[in-house]
C-alpha positions as CSV (number, residue, x, y, z in Angstrom):
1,X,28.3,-82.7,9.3
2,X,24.6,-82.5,10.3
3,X,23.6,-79.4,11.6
4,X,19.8,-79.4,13.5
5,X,17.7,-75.7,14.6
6,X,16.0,-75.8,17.6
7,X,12.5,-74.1,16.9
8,X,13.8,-71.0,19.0
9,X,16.3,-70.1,16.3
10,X,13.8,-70.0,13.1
11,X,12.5,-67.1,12.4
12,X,9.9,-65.8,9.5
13,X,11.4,-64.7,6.4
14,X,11.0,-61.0,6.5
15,X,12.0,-59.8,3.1
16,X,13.2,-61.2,-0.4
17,X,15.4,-59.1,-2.3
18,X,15.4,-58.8,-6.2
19,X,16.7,-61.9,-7.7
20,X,20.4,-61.6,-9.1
21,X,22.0,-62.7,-12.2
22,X,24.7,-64.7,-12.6
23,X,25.1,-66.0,-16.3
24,X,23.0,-66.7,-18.9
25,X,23.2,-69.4,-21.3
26,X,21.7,-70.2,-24.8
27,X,18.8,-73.1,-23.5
28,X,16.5,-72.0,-20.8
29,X,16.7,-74.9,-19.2
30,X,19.1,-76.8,-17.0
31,X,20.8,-76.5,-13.7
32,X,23.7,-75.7,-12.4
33,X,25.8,-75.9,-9.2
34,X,28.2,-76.4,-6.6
35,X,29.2,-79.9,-4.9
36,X,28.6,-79.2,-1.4
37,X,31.5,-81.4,0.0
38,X,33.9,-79.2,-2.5
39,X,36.1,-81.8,-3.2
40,X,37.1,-80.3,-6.6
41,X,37.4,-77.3,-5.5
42,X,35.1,-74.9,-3.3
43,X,34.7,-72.5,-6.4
44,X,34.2,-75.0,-8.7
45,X,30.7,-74.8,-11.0
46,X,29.0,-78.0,-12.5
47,X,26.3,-77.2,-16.1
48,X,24.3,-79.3,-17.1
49,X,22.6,-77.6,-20.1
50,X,19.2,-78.3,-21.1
51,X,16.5,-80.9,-19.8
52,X,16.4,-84.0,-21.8
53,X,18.6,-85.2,-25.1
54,X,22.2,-84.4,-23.1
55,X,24.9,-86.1,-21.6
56,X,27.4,-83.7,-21.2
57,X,28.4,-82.1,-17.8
58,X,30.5,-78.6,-18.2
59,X,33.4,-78.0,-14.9
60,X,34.1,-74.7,-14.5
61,X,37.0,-73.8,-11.7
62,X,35.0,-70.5,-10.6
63,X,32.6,-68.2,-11.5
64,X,34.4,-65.7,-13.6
65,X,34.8,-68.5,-15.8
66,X,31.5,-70.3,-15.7
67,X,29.9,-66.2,-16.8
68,X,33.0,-66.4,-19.6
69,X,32.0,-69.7,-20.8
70,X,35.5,-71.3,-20.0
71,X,35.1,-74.4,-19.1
72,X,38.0,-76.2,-17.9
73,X,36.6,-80.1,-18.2
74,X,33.5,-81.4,-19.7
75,X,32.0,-85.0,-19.0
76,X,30.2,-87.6,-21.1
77,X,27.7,-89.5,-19.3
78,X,26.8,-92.9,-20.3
79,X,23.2,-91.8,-20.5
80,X,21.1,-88.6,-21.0
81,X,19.8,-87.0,-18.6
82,X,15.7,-86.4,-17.9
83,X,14.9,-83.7,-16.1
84,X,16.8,-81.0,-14.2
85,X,17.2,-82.6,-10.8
86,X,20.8,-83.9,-11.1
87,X,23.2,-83.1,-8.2
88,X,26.9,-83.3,-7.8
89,X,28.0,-84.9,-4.6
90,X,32.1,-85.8,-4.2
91,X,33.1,-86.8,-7.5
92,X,29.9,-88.5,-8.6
93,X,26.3,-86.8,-10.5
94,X,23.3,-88.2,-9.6
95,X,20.7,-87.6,-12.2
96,X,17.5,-89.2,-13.8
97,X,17.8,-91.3,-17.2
């Protein structure tokens, strides 16, 4: 589903709040998130630790477990990854080589 804002409903950010923390993990770099389609589950939390030399993608089912390190599947890509732009979309990770 597309959604589209007429320029009458934008408004200017008035205010930022602190930034919250969710987990930390031993590399500094690396990305992780959520499919937005959620079709493993709307909870469910994809890692992809690091930025380069890594081809392994952590599944948590929800955050309790992503911030206790549980994860419940882990992935082997045929290639490592370059960068930290990868996204999960359905079933598939898109991500730089």
């Amino acid at each position: 589903m597309l959604i589209f804002f007429a320029a009458s409903s934008c408004t200017t950010i008035k205010n930022v709040g602190s930034p919250i923390t969710h987990n930390t993990l031993t590399k500094t770099q690396g990305a992780w998130m959520k499919d937005p389609l959620e079709s493993m589950g709307n909870d469910t939390i994809f890692v992809l630790e690091n930025y380069y030399q890594n081809n392994v993608v952590k599944q948590f089912e929800n955050m309790e477990k992503f911030k206790a390190d549980e994860a419940n599947k882990t992935y082997t890509l045929p290639y490592d990854w370059d960068g930290t732009g990868a996204v999960v979309y359905g079933q598939y990770v898109y991500y730089n080589r």
